[in-house]
C-alpha positions as CSV (number, residue, x, y, z in Angstrom):
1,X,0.0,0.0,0.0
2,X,1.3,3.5,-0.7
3,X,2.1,5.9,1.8
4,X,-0.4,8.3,0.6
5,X,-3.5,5.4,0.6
6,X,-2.5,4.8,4.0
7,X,-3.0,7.6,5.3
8,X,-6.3,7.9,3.6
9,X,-7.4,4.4,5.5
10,X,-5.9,5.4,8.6
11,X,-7.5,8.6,8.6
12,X,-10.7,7.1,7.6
13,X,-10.2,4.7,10.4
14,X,-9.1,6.6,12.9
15,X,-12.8,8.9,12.1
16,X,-14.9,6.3,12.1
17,X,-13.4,5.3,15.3
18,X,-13.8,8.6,16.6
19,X,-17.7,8.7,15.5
20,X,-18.2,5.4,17.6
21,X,-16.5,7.0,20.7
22,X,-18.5,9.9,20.7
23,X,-22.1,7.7,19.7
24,X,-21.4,6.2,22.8
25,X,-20.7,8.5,25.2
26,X,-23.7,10.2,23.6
27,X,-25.9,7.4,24.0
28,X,-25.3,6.2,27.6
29,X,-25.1,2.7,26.3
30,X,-24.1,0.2,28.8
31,X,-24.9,-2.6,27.3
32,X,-26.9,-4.4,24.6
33,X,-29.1,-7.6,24.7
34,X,-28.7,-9.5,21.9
35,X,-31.6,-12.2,20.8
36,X,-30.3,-14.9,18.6
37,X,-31.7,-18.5,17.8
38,X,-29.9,-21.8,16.7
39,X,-28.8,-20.7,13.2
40,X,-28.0,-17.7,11.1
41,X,-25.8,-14.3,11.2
42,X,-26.0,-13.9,15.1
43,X,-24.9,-17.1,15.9
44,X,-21.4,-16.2,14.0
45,X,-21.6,-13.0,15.4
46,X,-21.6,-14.7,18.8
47,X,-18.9,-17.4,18.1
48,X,-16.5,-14.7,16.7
49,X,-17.6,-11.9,19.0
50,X,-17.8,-9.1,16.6
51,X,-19.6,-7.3,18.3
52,X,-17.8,-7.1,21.5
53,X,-14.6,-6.5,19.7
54,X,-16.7,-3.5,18.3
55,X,-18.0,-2.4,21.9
56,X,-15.6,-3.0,24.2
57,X,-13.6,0.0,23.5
58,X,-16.5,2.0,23.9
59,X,-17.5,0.5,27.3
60,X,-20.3,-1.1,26.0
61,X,-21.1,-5.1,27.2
62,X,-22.9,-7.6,25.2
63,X,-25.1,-9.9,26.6
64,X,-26.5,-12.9,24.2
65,X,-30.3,-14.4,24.7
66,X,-31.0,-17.3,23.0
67,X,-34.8,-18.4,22.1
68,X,-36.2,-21.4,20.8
69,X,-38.4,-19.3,18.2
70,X,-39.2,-15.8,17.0
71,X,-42.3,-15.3,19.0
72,X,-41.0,-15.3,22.2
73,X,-38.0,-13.0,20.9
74,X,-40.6,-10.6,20.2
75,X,-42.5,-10.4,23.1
76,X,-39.1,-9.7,25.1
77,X,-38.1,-7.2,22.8
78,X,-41.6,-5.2,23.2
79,X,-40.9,-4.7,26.9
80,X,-37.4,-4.2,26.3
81,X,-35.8,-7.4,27.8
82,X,-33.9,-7.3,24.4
83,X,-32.5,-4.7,22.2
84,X,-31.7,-6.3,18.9
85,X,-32.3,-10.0,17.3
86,X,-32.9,-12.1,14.4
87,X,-36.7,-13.5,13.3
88,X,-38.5,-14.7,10.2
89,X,-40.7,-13.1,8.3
90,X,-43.9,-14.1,10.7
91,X,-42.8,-12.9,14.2
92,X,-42.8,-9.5,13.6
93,X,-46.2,-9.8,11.5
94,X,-48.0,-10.7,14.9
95,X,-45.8,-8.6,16.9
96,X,-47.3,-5.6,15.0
97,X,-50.3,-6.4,14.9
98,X,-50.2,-6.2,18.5
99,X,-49.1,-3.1,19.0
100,X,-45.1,-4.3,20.0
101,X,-42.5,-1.6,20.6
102,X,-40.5,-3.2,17.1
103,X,-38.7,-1.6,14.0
104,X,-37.8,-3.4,11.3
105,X,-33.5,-2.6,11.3
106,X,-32.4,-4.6,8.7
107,X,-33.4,-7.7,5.8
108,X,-32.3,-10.6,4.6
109,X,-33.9,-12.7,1.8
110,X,-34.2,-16.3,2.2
111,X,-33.6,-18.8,-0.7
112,X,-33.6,-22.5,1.1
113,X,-33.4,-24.1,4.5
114,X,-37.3,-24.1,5.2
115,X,-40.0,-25.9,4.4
116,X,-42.2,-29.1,5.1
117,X,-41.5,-32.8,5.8
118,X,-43.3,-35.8,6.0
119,X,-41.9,-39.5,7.0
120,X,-40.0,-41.2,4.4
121,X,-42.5,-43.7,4.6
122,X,-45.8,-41.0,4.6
123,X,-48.2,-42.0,2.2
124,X,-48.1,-38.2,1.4
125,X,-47.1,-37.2,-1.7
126,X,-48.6,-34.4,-3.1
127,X,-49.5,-31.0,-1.5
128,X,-53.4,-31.7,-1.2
129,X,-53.0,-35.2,0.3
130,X,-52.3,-32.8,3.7
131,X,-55.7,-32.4,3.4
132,X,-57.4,-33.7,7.2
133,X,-53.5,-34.0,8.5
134,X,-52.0,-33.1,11.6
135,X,-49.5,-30.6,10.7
136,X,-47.0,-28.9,13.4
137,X,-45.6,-25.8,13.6
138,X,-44.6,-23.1,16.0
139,X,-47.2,-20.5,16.0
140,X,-46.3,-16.9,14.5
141,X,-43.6,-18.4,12.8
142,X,-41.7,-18.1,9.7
143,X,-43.1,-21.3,9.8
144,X,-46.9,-20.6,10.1
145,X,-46.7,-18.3,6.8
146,X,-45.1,-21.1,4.5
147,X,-48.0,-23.6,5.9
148,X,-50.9,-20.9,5.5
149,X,-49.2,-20.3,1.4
150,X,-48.5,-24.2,1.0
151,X,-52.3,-24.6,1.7
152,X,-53.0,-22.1,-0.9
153,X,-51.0,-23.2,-3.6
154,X,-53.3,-27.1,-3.1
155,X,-56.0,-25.3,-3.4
156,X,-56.7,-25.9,0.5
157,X,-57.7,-23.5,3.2
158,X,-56.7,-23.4,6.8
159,X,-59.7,-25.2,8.1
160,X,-58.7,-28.2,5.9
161,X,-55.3,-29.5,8.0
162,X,-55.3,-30.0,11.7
163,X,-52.7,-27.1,13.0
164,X,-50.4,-28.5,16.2
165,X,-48.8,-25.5,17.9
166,X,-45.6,-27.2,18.7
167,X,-42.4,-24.8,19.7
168,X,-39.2,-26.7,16.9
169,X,-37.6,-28.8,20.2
170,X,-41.4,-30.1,21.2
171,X,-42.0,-30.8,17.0
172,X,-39.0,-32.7,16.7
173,X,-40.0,-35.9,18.6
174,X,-43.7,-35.2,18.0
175,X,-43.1,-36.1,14.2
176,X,-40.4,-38.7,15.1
177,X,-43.4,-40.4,17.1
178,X,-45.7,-39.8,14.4
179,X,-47.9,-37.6,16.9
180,X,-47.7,-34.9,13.9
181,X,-48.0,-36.3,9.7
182,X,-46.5,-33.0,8.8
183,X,-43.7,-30.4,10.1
184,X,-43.2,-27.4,8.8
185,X,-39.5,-25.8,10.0
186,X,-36.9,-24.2,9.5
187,X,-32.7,-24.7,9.6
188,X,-31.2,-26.5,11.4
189,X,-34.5,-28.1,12.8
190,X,-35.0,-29.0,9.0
191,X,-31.7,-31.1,8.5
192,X,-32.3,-32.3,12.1
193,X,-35.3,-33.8,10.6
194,X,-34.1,-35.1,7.4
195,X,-31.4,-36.6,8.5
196,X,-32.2,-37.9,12.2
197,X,-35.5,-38.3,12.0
198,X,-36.4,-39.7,8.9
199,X,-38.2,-37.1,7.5
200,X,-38.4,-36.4,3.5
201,X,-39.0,-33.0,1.9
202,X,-42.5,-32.5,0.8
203,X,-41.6,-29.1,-0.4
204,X,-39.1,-26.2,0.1
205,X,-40.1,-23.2,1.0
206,X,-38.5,-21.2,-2.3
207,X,-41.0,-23.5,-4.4
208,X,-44.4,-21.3,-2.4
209,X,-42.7,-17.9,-2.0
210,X,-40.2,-15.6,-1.6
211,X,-39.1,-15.4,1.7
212,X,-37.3,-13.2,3.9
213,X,-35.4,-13.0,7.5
214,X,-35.3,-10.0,9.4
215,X,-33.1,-7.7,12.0
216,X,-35.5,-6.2,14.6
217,X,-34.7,-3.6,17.0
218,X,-36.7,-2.5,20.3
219,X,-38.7,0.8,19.1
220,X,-37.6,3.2,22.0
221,X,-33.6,1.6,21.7
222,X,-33.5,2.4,18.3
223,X,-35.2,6.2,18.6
224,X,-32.6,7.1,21.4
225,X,-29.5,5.2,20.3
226,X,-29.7,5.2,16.6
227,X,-26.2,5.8,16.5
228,X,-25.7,2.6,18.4
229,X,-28.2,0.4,16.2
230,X,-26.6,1.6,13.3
231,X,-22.7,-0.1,14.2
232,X,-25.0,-3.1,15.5
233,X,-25.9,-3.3,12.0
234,X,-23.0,-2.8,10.6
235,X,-21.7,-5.6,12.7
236,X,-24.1,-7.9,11.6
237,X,-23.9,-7.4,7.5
238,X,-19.5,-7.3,7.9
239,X,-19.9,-10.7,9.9
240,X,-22.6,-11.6,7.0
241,X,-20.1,-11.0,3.9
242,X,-17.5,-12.8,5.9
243,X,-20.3,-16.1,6.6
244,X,-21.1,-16.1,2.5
245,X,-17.3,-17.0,1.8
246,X,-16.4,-19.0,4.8
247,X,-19.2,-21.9,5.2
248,X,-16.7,-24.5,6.5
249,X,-15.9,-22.4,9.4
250,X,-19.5,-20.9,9.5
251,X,-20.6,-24.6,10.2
252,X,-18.1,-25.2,12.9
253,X,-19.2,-21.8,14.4
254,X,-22.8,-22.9,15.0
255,X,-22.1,-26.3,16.1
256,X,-19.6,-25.2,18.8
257,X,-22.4,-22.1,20.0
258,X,-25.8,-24.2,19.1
259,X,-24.5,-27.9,20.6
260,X,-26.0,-29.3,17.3
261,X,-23.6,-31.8,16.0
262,X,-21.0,-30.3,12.8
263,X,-23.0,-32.7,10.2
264,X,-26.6,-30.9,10.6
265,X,-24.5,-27.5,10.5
266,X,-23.2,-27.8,7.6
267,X,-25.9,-28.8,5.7
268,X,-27.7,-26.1,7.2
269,X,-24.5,-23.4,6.2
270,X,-24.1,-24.6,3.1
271,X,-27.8,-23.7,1.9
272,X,-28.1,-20.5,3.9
273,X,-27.9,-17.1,2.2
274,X,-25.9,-15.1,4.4
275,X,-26.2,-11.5,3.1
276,X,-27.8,-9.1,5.2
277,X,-28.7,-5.4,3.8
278,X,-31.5,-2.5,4.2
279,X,-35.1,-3.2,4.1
280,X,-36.1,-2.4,0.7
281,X,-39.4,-1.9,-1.2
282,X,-38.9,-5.5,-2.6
283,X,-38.7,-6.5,1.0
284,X,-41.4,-4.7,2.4
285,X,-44.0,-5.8,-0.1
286,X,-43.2,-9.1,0.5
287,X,-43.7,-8.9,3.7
288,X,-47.2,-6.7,3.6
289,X,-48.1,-9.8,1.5
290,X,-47.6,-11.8,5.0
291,X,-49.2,-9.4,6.6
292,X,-52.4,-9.0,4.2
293,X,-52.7,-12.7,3.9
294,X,-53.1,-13.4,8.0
295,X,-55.4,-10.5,8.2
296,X,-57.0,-12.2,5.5
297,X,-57.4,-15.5,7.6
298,X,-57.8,-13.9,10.6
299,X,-54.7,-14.3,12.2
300,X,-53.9,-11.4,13.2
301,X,-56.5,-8.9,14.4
302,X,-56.0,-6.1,12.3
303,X,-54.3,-4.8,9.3
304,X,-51.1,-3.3,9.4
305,X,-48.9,-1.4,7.5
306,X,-45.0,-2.7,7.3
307,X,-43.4,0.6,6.0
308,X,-44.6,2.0,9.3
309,X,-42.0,0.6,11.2
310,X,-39.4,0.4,9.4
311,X,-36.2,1.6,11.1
312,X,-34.4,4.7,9.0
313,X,-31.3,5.3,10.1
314,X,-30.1,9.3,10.9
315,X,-26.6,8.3,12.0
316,X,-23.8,10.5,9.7
């Protein structure tokens, strides 16, 4: 590097570096709660801890919170038990609709790792043969929305299966047992099932819809520490482009923070899409679809409006 583009970087560094002191000491941050489940971005994030190596200079802890599901996540983070996590595209449909203290911070398309099995030995083979079958899933889940648009692309409604409200660790040996015909999941729940459980694709999720993954924020943490939310962010999406190019160690990562053996990571890694980035229109009409469609069914009590919470950042 020439002495003149060093200079440049270091400059540049040494600025940003300076902006993140004085966010900090702006903010009053002590620490931020971090909710993460078994798979994705966060659980890198964890393993590698980015985001301490970000905050400790600043005097900022990190504290990690680990849910089974995106549900529960939510309802912390709308009284403020957590400041920042990871969900489907579900959660924060529900959460909105009932009035939770959430901004949508950041995106993430999904292209595989989703979807819904059947036993290898299921006499199901077709989409409509779900029809009168017990079907788990984890309620106001990413989950829910691929079962509610698998049903409509059989030309089924929602009064046509049997839903079983199962959280993914209570689904697992509910379809091993046979106590559900159907489970809808997501990674690494999905190769869990596949591959321990002797479960058999009945469809991926990519073959319904688009789908997307999402980076929520606690409403009041991200009006008075935008700043803050911002690096969070910018955390996340540098750990992301580092996951997209490293899924050998991305796999290793998740087994060692998850406990789920290295085989079932790595299936689950090497089908992920790791990229994380702003919510954009594409993203936000795909998710109003969500929305619309379980207003539509009456799963949610109202209709909402996505764009209305969707987190614009102000930080300079």
């Amino acid at each position: 590097m020439q002495r003149r583009d060093f200079l440049k970087f270091s400059a540049g560094t040494a600025a940003a570096a300076a902006f993140a002191a004085r966010a900090s000491a702006q903010s009053g941050v002590k620490e931020i709660r971090v909710g993460y489940q078994k798979n994705g971005v966060l659980v890198i994030t964890r393993q590698q801890a980015t985001l301490e190596k970000h905050f400790t200079p600043q005097g900022i802890e990190v504290k990690w919170v680990e849910f089974s599901s995106g549900p529960p996540m939510m309802e912390a983070m709308n009284v403020g038990g957590v400041d920042y996590g990871a969900v489907g595209d579900s959660p924060p449909v529900f959460a909105q609709a009932a009035g939770a203290a959430i901004v949508y911070a950041a995106g993430q398309p999904i292209t595989n790792g989703s979807g819904i099995l059947v036993p290898k030995d299921s006499p199901i083979r077709s989409l409509s043969e779900l029809k009168g079958k017990r079907v788990g899933f984890t309620k106001g889940s990413s989950a829910h929305n691929i079962v509610v648009l698998t049903l409509e692309k059989a030309g089924l409604t929602y009064a046509d299966i049997t839903p079983v409200y199962l959280t993914p660790p209570d689904a697992g040996p509910a379809f091993a047992n046979g106590s559900i015909e159907a489970w809808a999941i997501w990674d690494p729940y999905f190769a869990i099932g596949e591959t321990k459980q002797n479960g058999r694709i009945l469809i991926n999720s990519r073959e319904v819809t688009k789908t997307n993954s999402f980076y929520i924020a606690n409403r009041d943490f991200a009006k008075n520490h935008g700043a803050i939310l911002q690096q969070i962010v910018d955390v996340t999406t540098a750990t992301a482009k580092w996951a997209e190019q490293h899924r050998d160690e991305v796999a290793k990562s998740l087994a060692a923070v998850t406990g789920i053996p290295l085989d079932i990571q790595t299936i689950a890694a090497n089908r992920s899409n790791f990229v994380v980035g702003p919510v954009t229109d594409d993203i936000i009409a795909t998710q109003q679809g969500v929305a619309d469609r379980f207003y539509k069914l009456g799963l949610i009590p109202k209709p909402i409006v996505i764009r209305d919470i969707v987190w614009h950042s102000t930080a300079t």
